[in-house]
N, C-alpha and C positions, 0 to 999 in steps of 0.2 A: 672041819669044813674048809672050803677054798673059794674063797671072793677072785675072779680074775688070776691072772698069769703073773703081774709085774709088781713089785710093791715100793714106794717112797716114801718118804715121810719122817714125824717124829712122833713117839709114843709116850704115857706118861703112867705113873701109878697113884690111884683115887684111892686104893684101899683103905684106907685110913676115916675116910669117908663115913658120917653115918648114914644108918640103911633102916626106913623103914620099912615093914610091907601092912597095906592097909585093905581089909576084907570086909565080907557082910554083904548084902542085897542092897544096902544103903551108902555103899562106898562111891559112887558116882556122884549123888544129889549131897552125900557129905562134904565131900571133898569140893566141891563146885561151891559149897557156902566160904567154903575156906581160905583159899585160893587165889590169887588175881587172874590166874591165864584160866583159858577154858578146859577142865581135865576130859573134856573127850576128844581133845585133840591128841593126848597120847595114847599112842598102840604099842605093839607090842613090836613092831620095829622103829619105832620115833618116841626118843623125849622129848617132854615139852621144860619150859625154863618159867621157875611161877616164885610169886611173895606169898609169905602168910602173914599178915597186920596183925596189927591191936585193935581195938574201934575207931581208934582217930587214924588211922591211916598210919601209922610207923613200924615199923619193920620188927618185925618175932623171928623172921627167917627167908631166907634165899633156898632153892629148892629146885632140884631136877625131878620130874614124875614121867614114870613111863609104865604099861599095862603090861600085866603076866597074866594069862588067864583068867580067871575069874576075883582079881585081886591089882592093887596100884603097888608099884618100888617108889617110896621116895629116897632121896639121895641128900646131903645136906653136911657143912662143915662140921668137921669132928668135935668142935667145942659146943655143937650144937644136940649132941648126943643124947643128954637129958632131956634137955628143953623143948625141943622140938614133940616129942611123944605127949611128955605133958600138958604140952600146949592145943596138941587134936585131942587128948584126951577128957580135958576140961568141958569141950564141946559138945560129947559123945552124952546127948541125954537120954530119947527115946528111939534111937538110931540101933538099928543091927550092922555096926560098925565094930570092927576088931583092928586095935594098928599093935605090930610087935614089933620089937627093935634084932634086927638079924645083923646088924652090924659084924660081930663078930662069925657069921656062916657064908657072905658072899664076898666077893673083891671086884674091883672094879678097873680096867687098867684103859685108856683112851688113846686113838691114834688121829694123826692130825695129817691132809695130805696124802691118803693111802690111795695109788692107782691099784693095788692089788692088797690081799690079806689072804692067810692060811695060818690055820690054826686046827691042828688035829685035836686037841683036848675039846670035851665038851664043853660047850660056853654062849652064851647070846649074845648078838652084836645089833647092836640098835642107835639110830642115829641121832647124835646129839651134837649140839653149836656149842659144845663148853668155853671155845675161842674165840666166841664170832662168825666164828667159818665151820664150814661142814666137817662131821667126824663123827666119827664111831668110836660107840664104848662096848669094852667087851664084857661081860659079868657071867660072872664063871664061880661055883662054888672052894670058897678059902683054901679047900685044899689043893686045888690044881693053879693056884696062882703062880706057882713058881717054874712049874713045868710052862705054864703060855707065857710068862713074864720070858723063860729064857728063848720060844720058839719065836715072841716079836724082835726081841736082842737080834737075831738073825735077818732080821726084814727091814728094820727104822732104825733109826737114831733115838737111846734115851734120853727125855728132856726130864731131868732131873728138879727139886724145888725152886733151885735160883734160877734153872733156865723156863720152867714155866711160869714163876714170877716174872722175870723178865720179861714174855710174852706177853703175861697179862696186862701190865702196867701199857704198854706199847700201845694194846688195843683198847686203853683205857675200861677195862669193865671192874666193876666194884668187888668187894670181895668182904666177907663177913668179918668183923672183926678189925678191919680194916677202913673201906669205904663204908662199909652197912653197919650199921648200929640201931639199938632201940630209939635213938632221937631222928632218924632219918626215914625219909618219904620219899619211895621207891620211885616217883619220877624226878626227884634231886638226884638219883645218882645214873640219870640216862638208862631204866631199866622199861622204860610206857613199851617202848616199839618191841622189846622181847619175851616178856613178861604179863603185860597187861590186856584183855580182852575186853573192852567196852559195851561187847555186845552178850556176853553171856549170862547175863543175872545178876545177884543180889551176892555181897558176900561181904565179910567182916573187913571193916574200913574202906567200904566200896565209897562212902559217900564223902569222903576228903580228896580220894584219888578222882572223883566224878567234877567235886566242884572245881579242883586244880585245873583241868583240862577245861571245864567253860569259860574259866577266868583266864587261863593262857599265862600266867605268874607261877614265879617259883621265887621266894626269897633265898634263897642258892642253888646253886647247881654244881655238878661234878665236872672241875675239868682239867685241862692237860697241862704241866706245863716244863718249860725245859730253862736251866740253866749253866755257864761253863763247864768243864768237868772238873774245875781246880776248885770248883763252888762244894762245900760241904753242906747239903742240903742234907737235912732228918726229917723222922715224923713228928708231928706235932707242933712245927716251926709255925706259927704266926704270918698271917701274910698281910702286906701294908700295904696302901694307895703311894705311889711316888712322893704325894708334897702332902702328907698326913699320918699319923700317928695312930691312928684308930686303924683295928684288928676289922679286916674285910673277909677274914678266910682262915682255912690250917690245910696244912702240907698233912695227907692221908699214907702215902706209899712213893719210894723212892726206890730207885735204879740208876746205874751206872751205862752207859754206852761205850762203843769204842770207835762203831764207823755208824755218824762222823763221833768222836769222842764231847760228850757232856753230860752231865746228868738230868734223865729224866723224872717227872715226878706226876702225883695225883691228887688233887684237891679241892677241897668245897671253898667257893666264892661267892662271896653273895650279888644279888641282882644291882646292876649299874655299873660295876666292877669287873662283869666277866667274860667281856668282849672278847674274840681272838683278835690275837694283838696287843692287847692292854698287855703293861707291863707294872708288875710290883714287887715290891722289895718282901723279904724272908725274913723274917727275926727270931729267934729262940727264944726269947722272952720280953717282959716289958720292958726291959731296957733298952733295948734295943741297941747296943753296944756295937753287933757286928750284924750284918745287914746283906741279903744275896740277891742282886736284881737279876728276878725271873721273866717271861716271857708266857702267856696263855695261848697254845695250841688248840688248836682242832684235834679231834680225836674222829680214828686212830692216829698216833702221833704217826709221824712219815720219819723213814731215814733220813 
């Protein structure tokens, strides 16, 4: 197929990814119990970007879902692989719902900034914000990944793990395993505006996510922050008030910059603490022996 004459950009490889595919006469109104975002907002050229809860509103999963004919692809990090089917399939009572795991029969490869795309191998290209910003994925059966993986080589630039980490971080979005965890609630980690649909019904852990937003409180939230680059920030680093000893936060995901050169980072702050602008100290442990005064960014962080 050929999108336009010109192509830019950078490209990435999701394959790794798990993949489910979810069927049945009942896979709409199943899926819709499930879900935070509305699933009939995806088609079969647009994903949508959704949570799956627990009852109390905490996070099972992060998820891309997009429509194939008469059936949904969900998409989902690869340690997620088990967990994720078991977790619709618990649900599955009197439902003509079928979810199977094709993980290892499709690939998935994303471009970011494409004025133009071609791609002679068979493949679907559907649009998806994996970065924030507009882009396309392409999903193309495992066996032709390698023939299109090397025909976009010819068109973009490969962003490789560290260079889409790097991105990620940037654009501040959460990432499983990472920012998202079974203790975290999907509007602590800035996901309401992409994720969540207010308007679409009833669904598992609807009713934590509904009362957060009446009450307008979050006892933390996810946010940006940056400190010198000779600073050795990690994860899990403790984060402190200037003139207090008491743990207000942890350091999620960490990156390196070059221009301007510092280290960027990502992490959960609690309420009172996490103004842009405040600034707090880093510590590794309770000792707090050695100590890295950070800065709380707006997200996306800016060069």
């Amino acid at each position: 197929m050929t999108v336009g004459d010109r192509a830019t950009g950078k490209f990435f490889d999701f394959s790794s990814r798990a993949k489910l595919r979810v069927s049945g006469s009942d896979r709409v109104r199943f899926l819709n119990g499930q879900v935070t975002n509305d699933i009939r907002k995806a088609s079969e050229s647009r994903a949508i970007e959704a949570c799956i809860l627990t009852a109390k509103g905490k996070m099972d999963a992060h998820v891309f879902i997009r429509a194939e004919g008469d059936c949904f692809l969900i998409d989902a990090e690869p340690d997620l692989r088990e967990s994720l089917q078991a977790r619709l399939d618990r649900y599955i009572i009197a439902d003509d719902v079928q979810v199977e795991d094709i993980t290892d029969q499709l690939s998935i490869l994303h471009v970011l900034d494409a004025d133009a795309l071609q791609v002679a191998r068979p493949c679907t290209v559907v649009s998806a914000r994996r970065f924030a910003e507009p882009g396309l994925d392409i999903w193309m059966d495992a066996l032709n990944r390698d023939e299109i993986l090397g025909e976009l080589s010819l068109q973009f630039e490969f962003c490789d793990a560290g260079c889409a980490e790097l991105l990620r971080i940037r654009q501040g979005l959460p990432r499983w395993g990472r920012e998202l965890a079974p203790e975290i609630i999907p509007v602590e980690a800035n996901l309401e505006a992409r994720c969540i649909d207010y308007e679409k019904g009833c669904y598992i852990g609807q009713e934590t996510i509904s009362r957060m937003k009446m009450s307008g409180q979050q006892n933390k939230r996810l946010c940006g922050l940056i400190a010198p680059a000779e600073s050795p920030l990690s994860l899990g680093m403790q984060l402190l008030p200037e003139t207090d000893g008491k743990q207000v936060g942890w350091i999620t995901s960490v990156a390196r910059t070059t221009s301007p050169s510092r280290q960027i980072a990502l992490g959960y702050v609690k309420r009172g603490f996490n103004a842009a602008g405040s600034r707090l100290r880093a510590a590794v442990d309770n000792e707090h022996c050695e100590v890295i005064e950070v800065e709380i960014v707006d997200l996306p962080l800016r060069e």
